[in-house]
C-alpha positions, 0 to 999 in steps of 0.5 A, a space after each residue: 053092590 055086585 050089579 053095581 061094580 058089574 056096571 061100572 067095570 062096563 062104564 070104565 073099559 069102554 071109556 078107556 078102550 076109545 081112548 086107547 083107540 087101538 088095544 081091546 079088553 081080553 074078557 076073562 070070566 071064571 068061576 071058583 071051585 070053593 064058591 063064586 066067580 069074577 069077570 077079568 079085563 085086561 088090555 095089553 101093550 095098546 096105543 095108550 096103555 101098556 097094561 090096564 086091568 079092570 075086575 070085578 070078583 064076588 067069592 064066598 065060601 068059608 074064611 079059616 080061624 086065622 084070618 078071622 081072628 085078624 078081623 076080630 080086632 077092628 070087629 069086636 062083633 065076631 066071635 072068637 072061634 076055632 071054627 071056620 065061617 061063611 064070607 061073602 066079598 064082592 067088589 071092583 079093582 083095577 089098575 092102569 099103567 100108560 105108556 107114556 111115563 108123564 101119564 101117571 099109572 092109577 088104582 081103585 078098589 071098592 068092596 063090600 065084605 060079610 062075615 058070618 052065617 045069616 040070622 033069621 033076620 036075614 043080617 051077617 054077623 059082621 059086615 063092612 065097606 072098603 076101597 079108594 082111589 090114588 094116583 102113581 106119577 113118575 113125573 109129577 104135574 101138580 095139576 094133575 095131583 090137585 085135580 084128582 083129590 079135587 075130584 074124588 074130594 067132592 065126591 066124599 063131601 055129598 056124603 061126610 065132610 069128615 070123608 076127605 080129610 079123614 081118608 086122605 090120611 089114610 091113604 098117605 098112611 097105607 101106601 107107604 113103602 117102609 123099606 123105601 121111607 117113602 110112599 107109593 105115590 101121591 096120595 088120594 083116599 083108603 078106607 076099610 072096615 067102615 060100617 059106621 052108617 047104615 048099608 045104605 049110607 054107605 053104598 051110596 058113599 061107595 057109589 059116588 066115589 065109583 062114579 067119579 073115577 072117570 072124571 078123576 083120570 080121563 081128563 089127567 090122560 088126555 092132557 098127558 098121553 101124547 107129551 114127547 118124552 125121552 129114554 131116561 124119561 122111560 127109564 125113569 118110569 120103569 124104576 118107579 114101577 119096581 117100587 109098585 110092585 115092592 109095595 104091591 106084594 110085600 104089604 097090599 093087604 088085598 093082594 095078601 089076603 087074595 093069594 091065602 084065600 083058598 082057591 084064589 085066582 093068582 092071575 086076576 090077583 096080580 093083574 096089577 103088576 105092570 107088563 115091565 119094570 126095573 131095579 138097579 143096585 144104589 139107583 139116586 134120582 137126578 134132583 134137578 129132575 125129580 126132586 118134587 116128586 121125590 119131596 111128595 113121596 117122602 113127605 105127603 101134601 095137602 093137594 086141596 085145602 080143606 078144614 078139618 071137622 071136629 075130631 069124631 074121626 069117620 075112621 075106625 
């Protein structure tokens, strides 16, 4: 896993570095003190990207009780102790917010998580794959919606047909912005905690899915980031961007989980903020303009059709 990300974080900022065509990728490597190191990707205020940020992290070390006992109720496996326990966490992440706001900003994760000392089988004691991909437009092209869940839902289907449907649910589930009633974008797909195939199974799940993140956004890009846009187009966008940020950091479970982490890099963590955003007091969006996004936002869709499998859910 951690060869992989570390190939894709290369494959994904060069794609994204000749589409910008003027901004390059700061590299940032760190270590951690407590156990572990990362390499950190940002572009900033390019041609096309006001910021993306791509970041792989492998950290291991010890997770205090209290987070262990959150983890107990969906691994019934781990022993209830007052203990800490050695983890190790790799993964990839990353965000990409454009410039211009009919291109819509994306995110994806994917991660593989270990708990617990090593037995003379040389297995942890729990373990388990997380991640997923979904897409944040301010100005909604339902051709653009419908082509990145067709993507990413061919990429589920190699694997499980019970993947798509399953995490697409999910994800509607996961980004949704209580405070607002409304979601954080239009959906793709979120899992967590999946250890319900081999290792291997699901690596090959998680590779897919990796892969198919180019095809997913680049061709959404190149179609949007030269469209003519106006200042309440901008002004528009940079509200959006403050609902990004509300979910971000009052309910995004990696971002919560990273800034308790002891000895957390905040820099690498908040790399998903946007370079600027905005709020204002009682804000109503024009209808006439934004009215089907704000319909998706409240209510998720089905962008493509799919049948549901019988109802051995793949999700814990």
């Amino acid at each position: 896993m951690e060869e992989f990300v570390k190939r894709l974080q290369i494959e994904i900022t060069s794609e994204l570095e000749k589409l910008d065509g003027k901004a390059k990728f700061k590299v940032d490597r760190w270590t951690r003190p407590e156990g572990g190191d990362g390499i950190s990707m940002v572009m900033q205020e390019g041609a096309v990207f006001e910021k993306a940020g791509v970041a792989v992290s492998v950290v291991y070390g010890m997770l205090p009780p209290a987070a262990i006992a959150q983890m107990r109720a969906k691994h019934p496996n781990i022993a209830d102790t007052k203990e800490p326990m050695p983890f190790f966490v790799t993964g990839i992440s990353s965000v990409i917010h454009p410039n211009n706001p009919n291109a819509p900003t994306v995110h994806f994760n994917y991660r593989y998580f270990e708990l617990g000392a090593q037995g003379e089988d040389g297995k942890p004691v729990s373990w388990w794959f997380g991640g997923g991909s979904d897409l944040t437009p301010a100005i909604l092209y339902e051709e653009d919606a419908v082509h990145f869940h067709e993507v990413i839902k061919e990429a589920c289907d190699k694997h499980d047909p019970r993947y798509y449907p399953d995490f697409k649910k999910w994800c509607d589930e996961y980004f949704y912005i209580p405070h607002r009633q409304e979601h954080r974008g239009i959906g793709g797909i979120f899992f967590d905690d999946l250890d319900n195939k081999s290792p291997e199974e699901l690596f090959g799940f998680v590779q897919s899915c990796g892969h198919a993140f180019l095809k997913q956004y680049i061709p959404i890009m190149e179609k949007r980031k030269d469209l003519p846009f106006t200042e309440e187009d901008r002004h528009w966008q940079q509200l959006r961007r403050g609902r990004y940020v509300e979910f971000n950091l009052v309910y995004d479970r990696g971002t919560k989980f990273g800034l308790l982490t002891p000895g957390a890099r905040t820099e690498s963590i908040l790399m998903t903020m946007p370079l600027t955003a905005r709020w204002e007091y009682m804000h109503e969006p024009d209808v006439q303009a934004h009215g089907k996004l704000m319909d998706a936002l409240r209510a998720p869709k089905d962008w493509v059709p799919f049948s549901r499998p019988p109802s051995n859910s793949s999700r814990r």
